[in-house]
C-alpha positions in Angstrom: 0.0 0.0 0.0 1.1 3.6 -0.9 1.9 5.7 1.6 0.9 9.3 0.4 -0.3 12.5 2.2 -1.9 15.5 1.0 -3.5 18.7 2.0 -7.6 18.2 1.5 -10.7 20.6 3.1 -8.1 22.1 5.6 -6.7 18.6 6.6 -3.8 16.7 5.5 -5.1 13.5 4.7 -3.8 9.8 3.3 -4.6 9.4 0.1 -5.3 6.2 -1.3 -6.3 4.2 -4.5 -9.5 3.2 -5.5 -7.7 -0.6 -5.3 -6.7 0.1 -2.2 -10.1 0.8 -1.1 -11.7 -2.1 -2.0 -8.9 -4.5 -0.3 -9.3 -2.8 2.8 -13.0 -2.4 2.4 -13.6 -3.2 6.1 -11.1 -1.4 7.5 -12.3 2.2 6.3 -16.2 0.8 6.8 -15.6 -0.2 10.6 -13.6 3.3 11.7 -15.3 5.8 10.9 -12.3 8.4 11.8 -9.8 6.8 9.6 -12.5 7.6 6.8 -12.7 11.1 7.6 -8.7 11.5 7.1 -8.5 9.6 4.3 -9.1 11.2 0.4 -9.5 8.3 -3.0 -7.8 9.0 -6.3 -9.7 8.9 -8.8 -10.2 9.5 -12.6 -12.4 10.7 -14.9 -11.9 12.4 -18.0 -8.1 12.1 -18.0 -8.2 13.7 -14.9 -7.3 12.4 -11.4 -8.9 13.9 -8.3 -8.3 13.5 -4.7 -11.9 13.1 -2.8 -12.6 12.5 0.5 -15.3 10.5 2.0 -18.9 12.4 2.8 -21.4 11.9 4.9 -24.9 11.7 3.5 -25.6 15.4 4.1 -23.1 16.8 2.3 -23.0 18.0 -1.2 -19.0 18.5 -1.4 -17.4 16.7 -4.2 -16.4 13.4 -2.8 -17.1 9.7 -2.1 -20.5 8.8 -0.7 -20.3 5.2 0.7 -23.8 3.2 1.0 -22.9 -0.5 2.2 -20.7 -2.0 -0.3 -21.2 0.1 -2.8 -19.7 4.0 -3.5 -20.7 6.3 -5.4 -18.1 9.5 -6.9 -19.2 13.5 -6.8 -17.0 15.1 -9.0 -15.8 19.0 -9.3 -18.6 21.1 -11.5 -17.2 24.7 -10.8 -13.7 26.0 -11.3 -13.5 26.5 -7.7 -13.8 22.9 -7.0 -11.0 22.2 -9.6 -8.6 24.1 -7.5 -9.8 22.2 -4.4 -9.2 18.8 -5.9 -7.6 18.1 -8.9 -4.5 16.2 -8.4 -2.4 18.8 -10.3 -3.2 21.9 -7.5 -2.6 19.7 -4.5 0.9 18.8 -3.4 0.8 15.3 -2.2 4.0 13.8 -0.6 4.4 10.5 -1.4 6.5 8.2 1.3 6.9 5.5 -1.5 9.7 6.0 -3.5 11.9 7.4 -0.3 15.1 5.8 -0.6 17.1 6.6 2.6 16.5 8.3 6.0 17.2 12.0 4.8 14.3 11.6 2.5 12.0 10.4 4.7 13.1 12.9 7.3 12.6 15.5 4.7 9.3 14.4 3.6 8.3 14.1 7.0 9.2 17.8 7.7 7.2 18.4 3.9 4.0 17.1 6.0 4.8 19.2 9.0 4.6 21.9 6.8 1.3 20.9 5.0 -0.4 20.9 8.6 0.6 24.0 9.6 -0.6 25.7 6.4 -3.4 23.5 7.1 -3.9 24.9 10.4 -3.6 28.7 9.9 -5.3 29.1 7.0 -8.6 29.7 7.8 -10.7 32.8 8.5 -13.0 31.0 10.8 -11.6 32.4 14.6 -12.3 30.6 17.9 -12.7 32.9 21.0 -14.2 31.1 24.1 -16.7 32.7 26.2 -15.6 33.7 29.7 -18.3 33.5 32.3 -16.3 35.5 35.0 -16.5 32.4 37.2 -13.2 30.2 36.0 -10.8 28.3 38.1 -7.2 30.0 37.5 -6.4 27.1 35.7 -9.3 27.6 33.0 -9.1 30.7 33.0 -5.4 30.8 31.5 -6.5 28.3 29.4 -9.4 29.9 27.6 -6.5 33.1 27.4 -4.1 30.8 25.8 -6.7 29.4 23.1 -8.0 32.8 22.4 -4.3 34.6 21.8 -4.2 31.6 19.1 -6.4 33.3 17.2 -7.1 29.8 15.6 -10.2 28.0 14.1 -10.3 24.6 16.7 -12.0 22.5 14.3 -8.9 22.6 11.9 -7.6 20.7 14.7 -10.1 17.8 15.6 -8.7 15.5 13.8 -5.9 15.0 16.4 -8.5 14.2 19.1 -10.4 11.9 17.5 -14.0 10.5 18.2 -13.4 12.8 21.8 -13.3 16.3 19.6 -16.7 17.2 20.6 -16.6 16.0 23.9 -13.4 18.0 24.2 -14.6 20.9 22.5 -17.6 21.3 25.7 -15.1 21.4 27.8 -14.3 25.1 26.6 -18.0 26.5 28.0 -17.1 25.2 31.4 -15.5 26.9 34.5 -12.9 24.2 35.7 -10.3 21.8 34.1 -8.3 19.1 35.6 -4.9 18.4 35.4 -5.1 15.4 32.8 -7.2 17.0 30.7 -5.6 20.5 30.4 -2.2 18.3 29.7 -4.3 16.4 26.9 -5.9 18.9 25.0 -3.0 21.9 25.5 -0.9 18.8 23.9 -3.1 18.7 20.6 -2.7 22.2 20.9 0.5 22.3 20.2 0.3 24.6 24.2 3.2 24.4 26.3 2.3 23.7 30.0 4.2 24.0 33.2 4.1 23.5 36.6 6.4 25.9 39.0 6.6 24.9 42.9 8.2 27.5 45.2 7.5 29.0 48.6 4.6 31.4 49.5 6.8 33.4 51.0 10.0 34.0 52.2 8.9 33.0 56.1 7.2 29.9 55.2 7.9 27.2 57.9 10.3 24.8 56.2 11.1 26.7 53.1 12.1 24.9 49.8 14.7 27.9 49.4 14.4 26.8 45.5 11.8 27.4 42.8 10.9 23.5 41.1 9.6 23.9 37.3 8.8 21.0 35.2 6.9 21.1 31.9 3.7 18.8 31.7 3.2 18.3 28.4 4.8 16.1 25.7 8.5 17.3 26.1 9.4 16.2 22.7 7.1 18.6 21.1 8.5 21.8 22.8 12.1 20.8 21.8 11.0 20.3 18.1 9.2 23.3 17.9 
C-alpha cells in the first residue's frame, strides 16, 4: 500500500487508490475516523482527483459510501477544480523514499502541510468567559483565544473525543489530565512551578521547582 499525504478541506489526509479501497474495504467501513482522514484517487476524463469521503448530508465533491457500494461527486465549478484536482494539490508520497534524509525531509514536507493547514482559515475561535473560571481555566481559555485559531482545523488529532473535548471550553474548571491532553493537541506548552509562598514559610524549599507537563518532545522540536 502507498503511503501518500496531501493537503484536502483544511486537513492533511492519506490518500489512497481506488484498489486500495476495495482491499481494505472493512477497515475504512468499521472506523469511521480513519475515513474522515483519508481522500480516493480517482479519474475521470483524464483527470485524477483527490476526494474524501462524505457523509450523506453533504454535497461537497467526494465519495458517498452506502454499504458496499460507493458512489463518486465530482468538481462542476472551477473552484472545486482548484480544491481537488490532483495537479493543484501537493501530495508527498513516502513510496519512493530511498534513505533516511528523505523520509526525514518528507516528514518535515507534512509538518509543513499541517501548519498551512492549520492557519489558514478565516474561521476564529474565541471562548466565552463566564467571570466564574478556576485559574487554571481561566489561563487556558486566554491561551486558546491569543491563538487566534479555528479549533475545528484541529479535531482530527483528538479523535472521536473532539466534541466532547470541544464542551469542555464553555465550562468553569479543568483538571490536570485534561488541560495536559488537549494543550498537547494544541500544540500549548504547560508548566508547573513549585516554590514557597513566601520568604517566612515554615520549612522553606529555598528553590523554585519547574517542570513542563506536556509532551516534552514537542516543545524541543518546535
Amino acid at each position: 500500500m502507498q503511503y501518500r499525504n496531501a493537503p484536502i478541506d483544511g486537513k492533511v489526509m492519506d490518500v489512497i487508490t481506488e484498489d486500495e479501497y476495495r482491499s481494505k474495504y472493512n477497515l475504512y467501513s468499521d472506523n469511521p475516523s480513519i475515513c474522515s482522514m483519508t481522500a480516493i484517487e480517482v479519474q475521470n476524463s483524464n483527470q485524477s482527483y483527490l476526494l474524501p469521503f462524505r457523509g450523506k448530508s453533504d454535497d461537497r465533491p467526494g465519495i458517498y459510501v452506502d454499504g458496499h457500494i460507493y458512489f463518486v461527486k465530482y468538481p462542476s465549478s472551477e473552484e472545486e477544480e482548484l480544491s481537488y484536482n490532483k495537479r493543484n494539490v501537493e501530495v508527498v508520497d513516502f513510496s519512493n523514499v530511498n534513505n533516511i534524509n528523505d523520509f526525514l525531509n518528507k516528514n518535515d514536507q507534512v509538518r509543513e502541510m499541517e501548519n498551512l493547514s492549520l492557519s489558514d482559515s478565516d474561521e476564529i475561535f474565541t471562548p466565552s468567559f463566564s467571570g466564574k473560571e478556576s485559574e487554571a481555566m481561566k489561563a487556558f481559555k486566554q491561551a486558546i483565544a491569543a491563538k487566534h485559531m479555528d479549533i475545528d482545523r484541529y479535531s482530527t488529532r483528538f479523535g472521536e473525543n473532539y466534541l466532547n473535548d470541544k464542551r469542555i471550553l464553555k465550562g468553569d474548571d479543568i483538571t490536570m489530565n485534561k488541560l495536559v491532553s488537549i494543550c498537547n493537541k494544541f500544540d500549548i506548552e504547560a508548566k508547573l512551578v513549585l516554590s514557597d509562598k513566601h520568604p517566612d514559610v515554615a520549612n522553606p524549599m529555598g528553590t523554585v521547582i519547574e517542570t513542563i507537563l506536556t509532551d516534552k518532545h514537542i516543545a524541543e522540536e518546535d
